[in-house]
C-alpha positions in Angstrom: 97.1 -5.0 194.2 99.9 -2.6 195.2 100.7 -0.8 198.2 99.8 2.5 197.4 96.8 1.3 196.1 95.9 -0.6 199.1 96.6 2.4 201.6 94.2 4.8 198.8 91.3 1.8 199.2 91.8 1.5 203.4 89.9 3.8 205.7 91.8 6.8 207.1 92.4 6.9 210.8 91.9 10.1 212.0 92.1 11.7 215.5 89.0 13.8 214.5 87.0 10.8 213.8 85.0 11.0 217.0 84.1 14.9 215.9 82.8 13.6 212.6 80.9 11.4 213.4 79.1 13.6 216.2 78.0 16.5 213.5 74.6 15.9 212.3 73.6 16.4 208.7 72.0 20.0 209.4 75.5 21.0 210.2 77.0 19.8 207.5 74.7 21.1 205.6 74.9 24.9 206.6 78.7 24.7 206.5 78.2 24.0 202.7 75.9 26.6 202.4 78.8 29.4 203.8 81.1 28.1 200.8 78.4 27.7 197.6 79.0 30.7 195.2 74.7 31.8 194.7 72.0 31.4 197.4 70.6 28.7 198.4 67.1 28.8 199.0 63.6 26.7 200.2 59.8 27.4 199.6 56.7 25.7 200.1 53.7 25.3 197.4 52.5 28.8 198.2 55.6 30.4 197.2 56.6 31.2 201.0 60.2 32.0 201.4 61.2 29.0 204.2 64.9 30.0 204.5 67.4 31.3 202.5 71.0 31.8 202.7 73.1 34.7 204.5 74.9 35.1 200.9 71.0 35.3 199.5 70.3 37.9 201.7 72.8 40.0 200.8 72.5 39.5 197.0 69.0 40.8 197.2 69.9 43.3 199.4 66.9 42.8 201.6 67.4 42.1 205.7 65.9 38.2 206.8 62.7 39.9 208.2 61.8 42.3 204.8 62.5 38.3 203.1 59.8 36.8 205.4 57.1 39.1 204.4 57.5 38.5 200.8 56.5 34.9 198.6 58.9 33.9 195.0 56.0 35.1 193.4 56.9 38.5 194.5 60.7 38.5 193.7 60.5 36.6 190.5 60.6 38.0 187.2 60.2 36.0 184.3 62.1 37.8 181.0 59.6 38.4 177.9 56.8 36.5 179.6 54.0 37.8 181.8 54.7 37.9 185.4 51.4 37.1 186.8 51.5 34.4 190.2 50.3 31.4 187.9 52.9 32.7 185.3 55.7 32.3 187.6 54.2 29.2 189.2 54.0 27.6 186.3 57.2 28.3 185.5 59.3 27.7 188.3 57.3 24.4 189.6 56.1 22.7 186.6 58.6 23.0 184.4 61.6 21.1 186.6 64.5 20.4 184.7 67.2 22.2 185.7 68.9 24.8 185.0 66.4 27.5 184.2 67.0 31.4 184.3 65.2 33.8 185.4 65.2 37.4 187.2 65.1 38.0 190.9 63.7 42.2 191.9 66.2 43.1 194.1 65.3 46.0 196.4 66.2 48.6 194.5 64.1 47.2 191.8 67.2 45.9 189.7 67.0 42.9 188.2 69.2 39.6 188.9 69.5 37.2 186.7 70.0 34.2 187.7 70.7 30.4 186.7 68.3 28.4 189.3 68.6 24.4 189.8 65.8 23.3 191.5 64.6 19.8 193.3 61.6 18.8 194.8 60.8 18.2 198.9 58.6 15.6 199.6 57.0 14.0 202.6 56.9 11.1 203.9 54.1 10.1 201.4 56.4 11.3 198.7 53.9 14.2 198.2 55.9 17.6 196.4 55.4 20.0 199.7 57.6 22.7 198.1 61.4 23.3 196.1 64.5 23.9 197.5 67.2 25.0 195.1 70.2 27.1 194.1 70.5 30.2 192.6 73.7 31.2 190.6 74.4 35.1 189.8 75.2 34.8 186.1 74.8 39.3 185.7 78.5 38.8 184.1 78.1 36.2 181.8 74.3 37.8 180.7 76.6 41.0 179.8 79.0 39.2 178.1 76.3 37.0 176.1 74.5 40.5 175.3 77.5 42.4 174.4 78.3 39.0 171.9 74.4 39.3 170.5 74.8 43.1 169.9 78.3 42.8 168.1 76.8 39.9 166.0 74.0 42.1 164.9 76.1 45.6 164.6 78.6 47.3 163.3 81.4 48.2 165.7 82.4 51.3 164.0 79.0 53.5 163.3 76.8 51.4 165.7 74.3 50.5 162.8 73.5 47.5 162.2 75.3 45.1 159.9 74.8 43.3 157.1 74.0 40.0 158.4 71.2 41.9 160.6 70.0 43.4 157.0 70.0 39.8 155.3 67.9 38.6 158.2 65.6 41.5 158.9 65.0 41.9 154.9 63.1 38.4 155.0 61.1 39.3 157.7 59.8 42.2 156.8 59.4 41.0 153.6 55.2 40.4 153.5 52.5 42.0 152.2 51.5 44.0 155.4 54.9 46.1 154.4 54.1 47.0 150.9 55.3 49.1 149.8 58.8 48.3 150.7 61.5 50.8 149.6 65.1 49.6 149.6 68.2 52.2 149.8 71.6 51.4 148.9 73.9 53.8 149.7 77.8 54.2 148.6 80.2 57.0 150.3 82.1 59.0 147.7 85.7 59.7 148.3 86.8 57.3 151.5 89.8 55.8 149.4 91.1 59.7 149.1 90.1 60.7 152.5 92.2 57.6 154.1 94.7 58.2 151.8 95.7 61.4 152.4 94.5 61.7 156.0 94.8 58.4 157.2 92.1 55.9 158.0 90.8 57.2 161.4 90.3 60.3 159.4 88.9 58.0 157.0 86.6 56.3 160.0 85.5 59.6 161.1 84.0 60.2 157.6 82.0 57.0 157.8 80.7 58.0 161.7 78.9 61.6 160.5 77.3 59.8 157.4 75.8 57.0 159.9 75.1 60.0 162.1 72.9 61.8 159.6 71.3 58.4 157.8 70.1 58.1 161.9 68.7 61.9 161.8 67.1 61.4 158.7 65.2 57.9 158.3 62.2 57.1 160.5 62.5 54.6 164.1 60.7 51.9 162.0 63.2 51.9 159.1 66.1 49.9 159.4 69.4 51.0 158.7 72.7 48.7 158.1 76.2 49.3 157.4 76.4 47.2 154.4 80.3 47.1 153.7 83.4 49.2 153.6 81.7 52.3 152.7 78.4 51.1 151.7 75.2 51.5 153.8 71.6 49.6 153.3 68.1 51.1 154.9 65.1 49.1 154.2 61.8 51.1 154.6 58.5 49.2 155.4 55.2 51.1 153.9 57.4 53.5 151.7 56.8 54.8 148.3 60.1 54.8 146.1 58.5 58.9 145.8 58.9 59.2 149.8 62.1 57.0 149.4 63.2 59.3 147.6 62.2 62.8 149.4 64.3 61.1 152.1 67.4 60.7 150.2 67.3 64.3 149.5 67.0 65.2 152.9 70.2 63.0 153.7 71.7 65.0 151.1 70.9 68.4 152.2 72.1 67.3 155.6 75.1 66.1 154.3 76.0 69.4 152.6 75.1 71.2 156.1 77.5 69.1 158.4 80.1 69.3 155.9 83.6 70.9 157.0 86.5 71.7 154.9 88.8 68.7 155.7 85.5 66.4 156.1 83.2 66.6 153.1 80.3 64.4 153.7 78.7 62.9 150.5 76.9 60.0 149.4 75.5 58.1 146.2 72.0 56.2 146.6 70.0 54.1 145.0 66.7 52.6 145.6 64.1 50.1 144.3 60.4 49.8 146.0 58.6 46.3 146.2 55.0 47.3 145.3 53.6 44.0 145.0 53.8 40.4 146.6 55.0 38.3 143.8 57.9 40.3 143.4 61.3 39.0 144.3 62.9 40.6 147.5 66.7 39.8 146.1 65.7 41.4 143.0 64.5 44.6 144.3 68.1 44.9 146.5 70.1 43.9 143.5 68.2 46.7 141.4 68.9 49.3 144.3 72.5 48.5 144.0 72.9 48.9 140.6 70.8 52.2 140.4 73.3 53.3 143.6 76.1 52.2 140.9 74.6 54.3 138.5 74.3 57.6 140.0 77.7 57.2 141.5 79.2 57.7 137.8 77.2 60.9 137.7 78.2 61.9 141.2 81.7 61.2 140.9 82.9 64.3 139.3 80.6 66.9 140.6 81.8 65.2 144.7 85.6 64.9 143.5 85.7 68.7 142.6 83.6 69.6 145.7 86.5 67.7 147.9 89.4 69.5 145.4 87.8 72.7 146.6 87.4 71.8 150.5 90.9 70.8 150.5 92.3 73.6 149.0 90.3 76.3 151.2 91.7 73.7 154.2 95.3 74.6 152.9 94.0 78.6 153.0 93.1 78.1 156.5 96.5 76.3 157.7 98.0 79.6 156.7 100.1 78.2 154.1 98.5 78.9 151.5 96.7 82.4 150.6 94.6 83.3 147.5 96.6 85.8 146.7 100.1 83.4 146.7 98.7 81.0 144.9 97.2 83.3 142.3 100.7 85.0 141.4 102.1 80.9 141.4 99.4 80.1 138.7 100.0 83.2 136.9 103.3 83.0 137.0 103.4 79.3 135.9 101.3 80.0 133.0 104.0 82.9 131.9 106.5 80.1 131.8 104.1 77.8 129.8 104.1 80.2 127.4 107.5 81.0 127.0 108.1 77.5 126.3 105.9 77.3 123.9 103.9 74.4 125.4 101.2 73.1 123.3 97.4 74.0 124.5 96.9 70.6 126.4 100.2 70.9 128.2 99.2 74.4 129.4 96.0 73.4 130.6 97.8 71.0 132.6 100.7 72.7 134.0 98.1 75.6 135.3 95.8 72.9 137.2 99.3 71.4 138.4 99.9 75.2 139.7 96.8 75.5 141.3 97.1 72.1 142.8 100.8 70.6 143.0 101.1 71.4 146.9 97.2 69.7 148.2 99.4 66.7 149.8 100.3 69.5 152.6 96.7 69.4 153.6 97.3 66.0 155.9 100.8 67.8 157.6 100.2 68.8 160.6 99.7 72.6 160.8 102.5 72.6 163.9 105.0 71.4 161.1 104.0 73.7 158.7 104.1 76.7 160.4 106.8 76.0 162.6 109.5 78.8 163.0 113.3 77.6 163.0 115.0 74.4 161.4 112.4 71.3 160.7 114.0 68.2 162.7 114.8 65.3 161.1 111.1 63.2 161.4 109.7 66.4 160.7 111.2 66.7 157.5 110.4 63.2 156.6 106.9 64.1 157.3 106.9 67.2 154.9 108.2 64.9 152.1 105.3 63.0 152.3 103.0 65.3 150.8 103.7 64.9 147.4 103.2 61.1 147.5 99.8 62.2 149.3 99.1 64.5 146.6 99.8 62.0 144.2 97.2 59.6 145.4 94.3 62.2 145.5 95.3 63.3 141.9 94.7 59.4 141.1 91.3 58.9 142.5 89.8 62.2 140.6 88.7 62.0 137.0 89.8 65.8 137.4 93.2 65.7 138.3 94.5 62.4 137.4 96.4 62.9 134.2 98.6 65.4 136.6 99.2 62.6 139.2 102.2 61.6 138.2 103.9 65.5 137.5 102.5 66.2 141.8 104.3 62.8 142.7 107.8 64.0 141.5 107.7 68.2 141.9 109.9 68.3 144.1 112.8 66.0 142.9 116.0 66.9 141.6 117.8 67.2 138.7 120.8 65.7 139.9 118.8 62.7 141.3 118.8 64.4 145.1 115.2 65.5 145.3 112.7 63.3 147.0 110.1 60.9 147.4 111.8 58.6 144.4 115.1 60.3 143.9 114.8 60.4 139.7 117.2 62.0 137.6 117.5 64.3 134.5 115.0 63.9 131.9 113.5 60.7 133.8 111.5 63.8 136.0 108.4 64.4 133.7 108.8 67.7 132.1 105.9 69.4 133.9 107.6 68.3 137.4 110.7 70.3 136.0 109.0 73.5 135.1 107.2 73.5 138.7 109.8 72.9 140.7 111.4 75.8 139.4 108.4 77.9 139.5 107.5 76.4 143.3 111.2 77.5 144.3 111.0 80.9 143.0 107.8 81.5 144.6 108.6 80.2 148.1 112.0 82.0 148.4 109.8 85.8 147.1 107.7 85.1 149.5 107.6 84.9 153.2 107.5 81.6 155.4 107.2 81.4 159.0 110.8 79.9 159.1 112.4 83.3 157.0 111.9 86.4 155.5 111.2 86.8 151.9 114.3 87.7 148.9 113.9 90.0 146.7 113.9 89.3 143.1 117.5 89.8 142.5 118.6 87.1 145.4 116.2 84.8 144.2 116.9 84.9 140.5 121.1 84.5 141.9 119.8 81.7 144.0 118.2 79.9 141.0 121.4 80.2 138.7 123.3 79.0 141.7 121.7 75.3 141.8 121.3 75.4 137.6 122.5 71.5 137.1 122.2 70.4 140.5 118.3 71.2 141.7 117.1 72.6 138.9 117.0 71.7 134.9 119.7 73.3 134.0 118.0 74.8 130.4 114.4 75.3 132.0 116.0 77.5 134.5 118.3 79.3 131.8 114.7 80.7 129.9 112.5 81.1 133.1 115.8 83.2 134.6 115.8 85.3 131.8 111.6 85.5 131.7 112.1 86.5 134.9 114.5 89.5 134.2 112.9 90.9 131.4 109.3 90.9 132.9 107.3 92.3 135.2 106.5 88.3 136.8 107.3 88.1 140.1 
């Protein structure tokens, strides 16, 4: 054996040896007590409270005489179990296997929970004469377990529940006693636009006021989930699919009431109504799904031009835009159609592109827009955003789509010095060509917060100027000369 071992395996000498061994067990013991972390605590059979620790006292909030007047029976609190004497008897001194948790009633009336580990006292005759035991505060851990329970069962965003709560709760409730059992699937239309040309907290907003007025709508007993992305699941016990779907109207109505101009609330649904036992609960949630599906095709157009229209009033209101403006644009875009000659389907196009070429402004901030003086430098990176934004609404509506690409590149240049892709010549899509010219000429005749407006004759001098280098350099040559020998303007 080593040394150091040796020394580690001999008894220490000590010049406080004598002081040891004079302390007697009691005070060892209530030194311990002053450095536990709960309360310690000792009661006989009839739940009298024999002592208890300074630290208990204070945790309860009680003084040590209120403490004397009251029994375990009185301070316990059993959770989702009656709280009767025998109850709490029962509990605490039959069933002895530590740890077990429970609630103290603090004297406010709080609750504590707490993590007890318990022991019996005997006498001499080995008789149980009462418990002594400690009592840890576990309040933070109890939060923490909740807060883990609640997240595991909802969704962080909307506060719904989630799917997994949805998957469980649908095979409980599914028994006869809730026939009949309706099932709603529900599908947000335009998310992928509203994220993409607001951004996705614009995009989570849109997601809150739908969970908002599903949790108006539907009933306390019905069960609402967010199902996925942008997909939400309710599952009504003792509902006709007729009641189902009076509800679904109702959401609808509500939607169309809450419903701003840069927040268009609006939502596809299906459902499918279990009637009778035998039938499969998975089957009736598949065939709410793929009716949701379903009326989503129908939707789809009718909610893409009701967002086309919000979006363009929103421009209105940024005071960019103004009916009037926009009007002489489209009419003087379709002038220039028809001076080129362009074929019916062109036309049709290069109007809606007149109407609509500029909606990607309708996520810059109004500051940038209407600000007065020189645009800094990420300022004017953030204005030459908008017609990659435009481009991806055009792309998600039926409407606008085949005029996606001629919003993406309106505003690049002929000599390859325009933005967002920097194309050349020809390689800009023709319709781009005739727009940008027709975009230029209407922005420099009319006023902008940062100058005053030309007249026709500085305007039409400007144009000729950057023939070749901004402009198509034969496009501008005929709308220059429409120009001059028309009233357009």
């Amino acid at each position: 054996m080593s040394d150091l071992v040796k020394k580690l395996k001999a008894p220490k000498k000590s010049k406080d040896k004598k002081y040891l061994e004079g302390r007697n067990l009691g005070e060892i013991f209530l030194d311990l007590i002053k450095i536990l972390p709960g309360m310690v605590m000792e009661t006989d059979l009839k739940g009298n409270i024999r002592f208890i620790s300074k630290k208990g006292i204070e945790m309860l909030g009680y003084t040590a005489e209120e403490l004397e007047e009251k029994t375990i029976w009185q301070l316990a609190s059993l959770p989702g179990r009656p709280n009767s004497k025998s109850e709490v008897q029962k509990f605490l001194f039959k069933n002895d296997s530590p740890p077990q948790e429970y609630n103290l009633i603090k004297k406010d009336r709080s609750l504590l929970p707490v993590e007890c580990y318990a022991t019996a006292i005997k006498n001499e005759k080995s008789k149980t004469i009462g418990f002594q035991s400690i009592l840890l505060d576990i309040s933070s851990r109890k939060e923490y377990e909740e807060k883990i329970k609640y997240l595991s069962f909802h969704d962080k965003l909307t506060g719904l529940y989630n799917r997994a709560y949805f998957e469980e709760e649908i095979q409980k409730m599914d028994n006869i006693r809730n026939l009949p059992l309706s099932i709603i699937i529900g599908d947000v239309n335009n998310l992928k636009t509203i994220n993409d040309t607001f951004g996705h907290q614009h995009g989570d907003q849109l997601l809150i006021r739908i969970a908002e007025v599903l949790k108006s709508c539907f009933r306390r007993s019905d069960v609402i989930s967010r199902w996925g992305g942008d997909e939400f699941s309710i599952i009504l016990p003792y509902t006709t699919k007729e009641k189902g779907i009076e509800i679904i109207n109702r959401v609808k109505q509500e939607c169309q009431r809450r419903s701003t101009l840069t927040l268009p609330l609006s939502i596809s649904f299906g459902i499918a109504t279990k009637e009778i036992d035998s039938e499969n609960i998975n089957a009736i949630v598949s065939e709410a799904e793929s009716r949701m599906y379903r009326y989503k095709i129908f939707d789809r157009q009718a909610s893409d031009s009701v967002l086309i229209v919000s979006m363009k009033k929103a421009l209105q209101q940024k005071k960019y835009d103004t009916e009037e403006y926009r009007q002489n644009y489209i009419d003087c875009a379709t002038k220039f159609g028809d001076t080129l000659q362009l074929e019916k389907t062109e036309l049709n196009k290069l109007i809606l592109l007149s109407a609509i070429c500029d909606i990607g402004k309708i996520a810059i901030s109004e500051e940038i827009i209407l600000k007065k003086g020189w645009l800094s430098g990420e300022e004017w990176e953030e204005i030459k955003r908008h017609p990659e934004i435009g481009f991806r609404i055009a792309k998600t509506s039926p409407e606008l789509s085949n005029i996606a690409e001629a919003i993406l590149y309106h505003h690049e240049f002929w000599d390859g010095q325009g933005y967002p892709q920097g194309i050349r010549g020809e390689d800009i899509p023709l319709l781009s060509r005739i727009i940008h010219i027709v975009d230029a000429y209407q922005a420099m005749t009319n006023e902008r917060p940062y100058r005053k407006a030309m007249d026709k004759k500085e305007a039409v001098e400007e144009l000729r100027r950057r023939r070749g280098s901004q402009f198509d350099p034969h496009l501008t040559q005929k709308f220059i000369k429409m120009i001059t020998s028309s009233e357009v303007a």
